[in-house]
N, C-alpha and C positions, 0 to 999 in steps of 0.2 A: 657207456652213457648214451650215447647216439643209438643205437640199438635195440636199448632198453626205454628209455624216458624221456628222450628225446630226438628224433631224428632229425632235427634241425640245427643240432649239433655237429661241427666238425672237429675232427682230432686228427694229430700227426703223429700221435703214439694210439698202442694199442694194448692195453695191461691184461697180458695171459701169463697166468702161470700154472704149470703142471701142479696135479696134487700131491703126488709126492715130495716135490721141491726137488726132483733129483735133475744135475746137469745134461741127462739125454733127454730130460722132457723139455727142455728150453733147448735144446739142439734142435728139436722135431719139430717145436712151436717157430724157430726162426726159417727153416725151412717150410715151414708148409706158408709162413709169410712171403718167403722166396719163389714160391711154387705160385703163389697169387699176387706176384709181379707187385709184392710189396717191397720197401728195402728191410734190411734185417732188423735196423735201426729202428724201425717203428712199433717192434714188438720190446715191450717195458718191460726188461724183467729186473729192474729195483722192485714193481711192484710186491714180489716173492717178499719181500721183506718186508712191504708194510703191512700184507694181511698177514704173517707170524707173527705179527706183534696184538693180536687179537686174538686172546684166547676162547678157545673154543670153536675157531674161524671155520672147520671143517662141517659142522652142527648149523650152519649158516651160510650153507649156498644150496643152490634148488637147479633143478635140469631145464635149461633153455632153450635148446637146442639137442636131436639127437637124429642121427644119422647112421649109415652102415659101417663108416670106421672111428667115430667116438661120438664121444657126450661133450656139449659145451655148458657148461654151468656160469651162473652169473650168482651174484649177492644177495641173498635176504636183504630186504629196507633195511632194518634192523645195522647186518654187517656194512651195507653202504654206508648210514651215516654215522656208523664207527671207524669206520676207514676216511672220513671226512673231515669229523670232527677235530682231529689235532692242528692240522693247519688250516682248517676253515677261512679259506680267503673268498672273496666277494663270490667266485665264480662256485666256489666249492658252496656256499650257502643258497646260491640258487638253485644246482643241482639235488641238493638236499630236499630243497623246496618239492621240486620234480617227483622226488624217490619220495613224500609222502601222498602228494597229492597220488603219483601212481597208484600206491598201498589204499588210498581211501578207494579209491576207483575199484582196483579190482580186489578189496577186501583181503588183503597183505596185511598180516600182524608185523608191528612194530613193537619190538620190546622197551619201554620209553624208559623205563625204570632202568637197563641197563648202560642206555645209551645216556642218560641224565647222570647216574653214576659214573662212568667213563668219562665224560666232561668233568665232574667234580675233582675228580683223582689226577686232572691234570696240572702240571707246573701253569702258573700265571701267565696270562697271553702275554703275548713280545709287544702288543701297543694297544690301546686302548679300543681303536677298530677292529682288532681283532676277540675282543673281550666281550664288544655289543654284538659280534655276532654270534657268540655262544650264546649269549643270552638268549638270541631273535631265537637261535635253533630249540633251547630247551622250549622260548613263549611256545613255540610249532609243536612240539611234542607236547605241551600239559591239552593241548586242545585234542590230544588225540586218546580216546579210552586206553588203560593199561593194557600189556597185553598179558593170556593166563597165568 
């Protein structure tokens, strides 16, 4: 987030995860956090688990970063505010906020249709706050052209 759409964001975790999913790529990721005198703790790897639960999550990440020993990839708009949308709490709707206004800026398709359906398909929010902010996130998406 800080990285990407906000850098006035601060974080005490860091959500990497390999694309394989396989146990020595999160060995490699907490070490290279260890090599930059992060603690290990601050590399997320629950993360691994909530982008597999977005199908197609692989078709929705773009190269962010590339360097002479890998590629760091981030989110499509699109998979951010799919990885958002289930627990969409105050801070996660700002965020959301962030990751379209970036898309309009730098001309980022958002697929609104998928991400409007993935809200639909979900179990009833846990509290009412949490219900107006699904709403706020579709109003943000119908303002936004379909994508193709």
């Amino acid at each position: 987030m800080s990285l990407w759409l906000d850098a006035r964001r601060t974080t005490q975790v860091v959500d990497l995860i390999g694309i394989k999913g396989l146990p020595e790529e999160r060995y490699k990721l907490m070490g290279l956090a260890q090599d930059l005198g992060l603690s290990i703790e601050t590399v997320n790897s629950a993360a691994d688990y909530f982008v597999r639960q977005i199908p197609g999550w692989q078709d929705e990440i773009v190269v962010f970063l590339e360097g002479e020993k890998g590629v760091v990839y981030r989110p499509t708009p699109t998979l951010f505010l799919l990885l958002k949308a289930k627990r969409l709490s105050p801070q996660d709707l700002e965020d959301c906020r962030a990751a379209v206004r970036e898309a309009a800026e730098q001309q980022l398709e958002i697929d609104a249709t998928r991400v409007a359906d993935y809200i639909g398909a979900l179990p009833p929010a846990a509290n009412p706050d949490q219900e107006r902010r699904r709403e706020a996130l579709l109003a943000l998406l119908d303002s936004k052209p379909p994508a193709d």
